[in-house]
C-alpha positions as CSV (number, residue, x, y, z in Angstrom):
1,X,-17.7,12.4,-6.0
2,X,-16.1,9.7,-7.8
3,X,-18.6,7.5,-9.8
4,X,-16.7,3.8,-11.1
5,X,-16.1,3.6,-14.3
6,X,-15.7,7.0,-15.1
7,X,-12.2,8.9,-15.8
8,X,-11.0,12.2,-13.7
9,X,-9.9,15.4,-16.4
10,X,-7.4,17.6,-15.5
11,X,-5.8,20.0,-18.2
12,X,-2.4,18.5,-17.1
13,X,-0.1,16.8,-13.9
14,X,3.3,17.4,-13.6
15,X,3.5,19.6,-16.4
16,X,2.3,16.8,-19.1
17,X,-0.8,16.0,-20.6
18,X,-2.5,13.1,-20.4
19,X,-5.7,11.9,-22.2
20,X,-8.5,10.9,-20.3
21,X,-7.8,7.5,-21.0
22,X,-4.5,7.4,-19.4
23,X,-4.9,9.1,-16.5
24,X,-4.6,8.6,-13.1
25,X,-7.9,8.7,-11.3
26,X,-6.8,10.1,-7.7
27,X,-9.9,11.0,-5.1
28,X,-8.8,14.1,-4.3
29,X,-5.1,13.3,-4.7
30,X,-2.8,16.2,-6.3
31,X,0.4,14.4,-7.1
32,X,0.9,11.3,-10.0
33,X,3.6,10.3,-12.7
34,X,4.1,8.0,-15.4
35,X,5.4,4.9,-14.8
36,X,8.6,5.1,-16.8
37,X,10.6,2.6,-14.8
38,X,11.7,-1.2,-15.8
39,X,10.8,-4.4,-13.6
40,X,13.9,-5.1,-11.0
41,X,14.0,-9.3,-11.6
42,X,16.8,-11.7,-11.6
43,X,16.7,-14.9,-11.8
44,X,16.4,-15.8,-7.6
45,X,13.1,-17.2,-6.7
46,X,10.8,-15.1,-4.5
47,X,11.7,-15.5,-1.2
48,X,9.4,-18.1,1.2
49,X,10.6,-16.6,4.2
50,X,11.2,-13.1,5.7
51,X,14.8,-12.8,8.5
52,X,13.8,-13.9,11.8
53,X,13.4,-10.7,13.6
54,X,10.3,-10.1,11.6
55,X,8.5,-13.1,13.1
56,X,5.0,-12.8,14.1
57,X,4.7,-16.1,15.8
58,X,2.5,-17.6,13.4
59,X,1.9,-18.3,9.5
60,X,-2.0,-16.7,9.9
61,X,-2.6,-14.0,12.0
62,X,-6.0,-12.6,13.0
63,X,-5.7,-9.4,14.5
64,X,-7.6,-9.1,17.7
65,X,-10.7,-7.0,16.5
66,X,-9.6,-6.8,12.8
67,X,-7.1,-4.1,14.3
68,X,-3.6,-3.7,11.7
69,X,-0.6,-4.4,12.6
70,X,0.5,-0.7,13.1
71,X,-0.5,-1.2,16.6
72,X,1.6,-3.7,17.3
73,X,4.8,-1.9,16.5
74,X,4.7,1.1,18.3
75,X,7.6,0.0,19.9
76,X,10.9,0.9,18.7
77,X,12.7,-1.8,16.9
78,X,15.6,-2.7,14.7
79,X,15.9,0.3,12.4
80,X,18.2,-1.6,9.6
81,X,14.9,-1.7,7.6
82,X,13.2,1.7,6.1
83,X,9.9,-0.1,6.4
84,X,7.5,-3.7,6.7
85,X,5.0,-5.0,5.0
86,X,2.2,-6.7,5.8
87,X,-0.6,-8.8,3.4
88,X,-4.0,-8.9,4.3
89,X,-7.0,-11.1,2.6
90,X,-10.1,-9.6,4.6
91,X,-9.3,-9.0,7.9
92,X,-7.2,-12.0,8.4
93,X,-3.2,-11.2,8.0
94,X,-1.7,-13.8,5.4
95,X,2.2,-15.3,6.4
96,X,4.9,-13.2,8.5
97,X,5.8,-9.7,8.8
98,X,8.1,-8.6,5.7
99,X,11.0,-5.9,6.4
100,X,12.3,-3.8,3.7
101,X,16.2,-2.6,3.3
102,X,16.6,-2.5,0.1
103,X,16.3,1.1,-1.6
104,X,12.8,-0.5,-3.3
105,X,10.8,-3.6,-3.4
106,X,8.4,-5.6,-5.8
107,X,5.5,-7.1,-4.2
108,X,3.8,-9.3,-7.0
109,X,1.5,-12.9,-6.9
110,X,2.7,-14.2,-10.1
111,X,6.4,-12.4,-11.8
112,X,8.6,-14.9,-13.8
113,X,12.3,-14.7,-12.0
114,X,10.9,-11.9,-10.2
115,X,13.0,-11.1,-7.2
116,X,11.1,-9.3,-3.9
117,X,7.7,-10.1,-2.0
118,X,5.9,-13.0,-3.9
119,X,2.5,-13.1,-2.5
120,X,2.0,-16.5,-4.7
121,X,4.5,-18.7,-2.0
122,X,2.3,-17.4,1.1
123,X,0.1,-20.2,2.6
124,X,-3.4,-19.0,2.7
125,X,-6.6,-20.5,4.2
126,X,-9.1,-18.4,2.7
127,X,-11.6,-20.7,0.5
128,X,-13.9,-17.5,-0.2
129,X,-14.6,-17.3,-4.7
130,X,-13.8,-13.8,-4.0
131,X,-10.6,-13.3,-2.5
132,X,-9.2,-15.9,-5.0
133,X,-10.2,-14.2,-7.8
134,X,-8.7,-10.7,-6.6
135,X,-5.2,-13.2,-5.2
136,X,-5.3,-13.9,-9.1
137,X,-5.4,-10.3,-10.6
138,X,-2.6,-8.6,-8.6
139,X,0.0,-10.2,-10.8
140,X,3.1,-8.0,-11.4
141,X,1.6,-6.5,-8.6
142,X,3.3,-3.0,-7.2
143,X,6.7,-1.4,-6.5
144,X,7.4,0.3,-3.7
145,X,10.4,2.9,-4.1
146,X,12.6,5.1,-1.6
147,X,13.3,8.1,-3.4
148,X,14.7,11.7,-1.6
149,X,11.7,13.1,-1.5
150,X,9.3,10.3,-0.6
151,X,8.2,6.8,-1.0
152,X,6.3,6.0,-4.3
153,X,4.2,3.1,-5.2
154,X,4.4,2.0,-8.5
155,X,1.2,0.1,-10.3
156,X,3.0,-2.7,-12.3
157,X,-0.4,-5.0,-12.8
158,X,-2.9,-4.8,-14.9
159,X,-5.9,-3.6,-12.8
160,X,-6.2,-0.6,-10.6
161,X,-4.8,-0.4,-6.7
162,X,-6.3,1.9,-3.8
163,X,-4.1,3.3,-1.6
164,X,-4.8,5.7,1.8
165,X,-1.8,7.7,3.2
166,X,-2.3,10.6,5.5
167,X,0.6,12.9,3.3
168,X,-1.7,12.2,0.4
169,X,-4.5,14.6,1.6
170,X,-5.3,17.9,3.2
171,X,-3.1,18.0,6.8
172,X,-7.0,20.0,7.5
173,X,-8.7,17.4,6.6
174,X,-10.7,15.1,8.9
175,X,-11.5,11.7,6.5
176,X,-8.5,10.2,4.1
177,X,-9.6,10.0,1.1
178,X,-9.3,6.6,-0.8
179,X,-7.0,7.1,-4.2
180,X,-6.8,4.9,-7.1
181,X,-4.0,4.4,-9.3
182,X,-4.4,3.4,-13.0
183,X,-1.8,0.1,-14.1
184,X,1.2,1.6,-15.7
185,X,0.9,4.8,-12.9
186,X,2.9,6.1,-9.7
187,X,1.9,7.8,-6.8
188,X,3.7,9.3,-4.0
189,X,2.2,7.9,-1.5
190,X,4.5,9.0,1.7
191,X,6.2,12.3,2.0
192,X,8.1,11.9,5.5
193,X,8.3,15.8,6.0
194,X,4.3,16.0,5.9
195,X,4.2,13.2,8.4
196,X,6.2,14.6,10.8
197,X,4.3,17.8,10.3
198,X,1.4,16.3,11.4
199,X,2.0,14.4,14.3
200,X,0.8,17.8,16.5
201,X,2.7,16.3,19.6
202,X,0.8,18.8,21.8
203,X,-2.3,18.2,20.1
204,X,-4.6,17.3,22.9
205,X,-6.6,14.6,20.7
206,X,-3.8,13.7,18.8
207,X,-2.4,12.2,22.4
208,X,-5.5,10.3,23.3
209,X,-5.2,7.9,20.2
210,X,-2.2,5.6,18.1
211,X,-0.5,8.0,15.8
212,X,-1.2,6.2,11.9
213,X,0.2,8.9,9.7
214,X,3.1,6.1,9.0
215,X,1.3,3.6,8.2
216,X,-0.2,3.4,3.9
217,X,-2.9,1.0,2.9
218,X,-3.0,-0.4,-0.4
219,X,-5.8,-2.5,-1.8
220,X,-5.3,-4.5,-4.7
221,X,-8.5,-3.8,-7.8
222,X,-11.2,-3.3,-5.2
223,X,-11.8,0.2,-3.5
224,X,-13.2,1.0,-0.2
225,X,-14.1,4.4,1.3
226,X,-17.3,6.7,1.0
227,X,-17.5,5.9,-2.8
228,X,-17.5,1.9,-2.7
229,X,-19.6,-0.7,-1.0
230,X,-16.7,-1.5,1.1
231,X,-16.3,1.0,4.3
232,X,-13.4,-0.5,5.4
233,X,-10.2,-1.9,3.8
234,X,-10.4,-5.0,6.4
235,X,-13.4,-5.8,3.5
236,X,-11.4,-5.9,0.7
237,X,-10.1,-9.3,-0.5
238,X,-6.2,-8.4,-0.8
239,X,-4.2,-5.6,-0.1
240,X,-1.1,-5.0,2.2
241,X,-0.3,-2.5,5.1
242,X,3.3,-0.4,5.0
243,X,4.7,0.7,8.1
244,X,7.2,3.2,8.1
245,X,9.9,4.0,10.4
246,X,10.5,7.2,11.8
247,X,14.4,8.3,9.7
């Protein structure tokens, strides 16, 4: 079990070696790589606004029961973008739905000239000490890349992210394990052949509830999961939701 603080030894991960210090710390997770990758800025301002079609209706959103917005797009939609992104503080979603088209994206709070998601122009309500000190960590923030074989989240700021992906664990397993990445790390954090692999379409149980295994959770510096206070990632004070869609 993962204890904070402390740093996870293996004698090597994708065929280097890394010294404790450097590692990524993954719970369970077998797959990371080195950061080795520039910022993508330019000098256009972070956009206020996402196109129309990913309206939500309203700046704030609460879900109804603190439910994600994976949920609410079950429903097959304009396939122009490879995925959407949605930021959380708590369980309250901050601004509109953001879709994706570009090959990769950098979602950040505070990146001179940086071009992408800037969480820093989103209008948010939230007053609690907490969630503003986390809003002011993230940052570079993340980078979100379509490659061939997967989708990879790259940890541009200077504190740790959590991230939960069904591809990232056992297909056996019953509970997702949480995994944190180190700043200056990758993780693949969506394989598309493992998800469709385990969608089970004539699994019995798998029919009586929503199908998630496209949908990744990342949590900006504070964990959640069986090794952390936090249960729930709808208790941590920033982190978005990615929703795939099906190729």
């Amino acid at each position: 079990m993962h204890t904070p603080g402390a740093s996870c030894q293996w004698p090597g991960v994708g065929g280097l070696e890394f010294a404790p210090s450097s590692l990524v710390c993954l719970l369970g997770s077998w797959e990371a790589r080195l950061l080795n990758r520039p910022f993508s800025v330019d000098s256009t301002d972070c956009p206020d606004a996402v196109p129309s079609s990913a309206e939500t209706g309203g700046t704030n959103y609460l879900a109804p029961g603190g439910l994600s917005d994976s949920q609410l797009l079950l429903e097959p939609g304009d396939r122009s973008h490879w995925c959407v992104v949605a930021y959380w503080e708590e369980k309250t979603r901050v601004g509109r739905l953001y879709c994706v088209q570009e090959p990769s994206l950098d979602i950040f709070y505070d990146l001179p000239q940086g071009n992408g998601f800037c969480l820093g122009q989103l209008n948010s309500d939230n007053k609690s000490q907490l969630v503003q000190k986390v809003r002011s960590k993230i940052g570079c923030g993340i980078q979100l890349t379509r490659e061939v074989d997967g989708v990879w989240v790259y940890n541009r700021s200077s504190y740790p992210i959590f991230i939960k992906s069904a591809t990232l664990d056992n297909p056996d397993s019953r509970t997702l394990l949480v995994h944190k990445v180190f700043p200056g790390f990758s993780i693949k954090a969506f394989d598309y052949e493992k998800a469709y692999s385990l969608q089970r379409p004539n699994d019995h149980e798998f029919m009586q509830q929503p199908w998630t295994g496209f949908t990744v959770q990342i949590s900006f510096v504070k964990g959640w999961g069986q090794c952390y206070t936090r249960q729930f990632i709808s208790s941590c004070p920033c982190w978005l939701e990615v929703i795939f869609n099906s190729r």
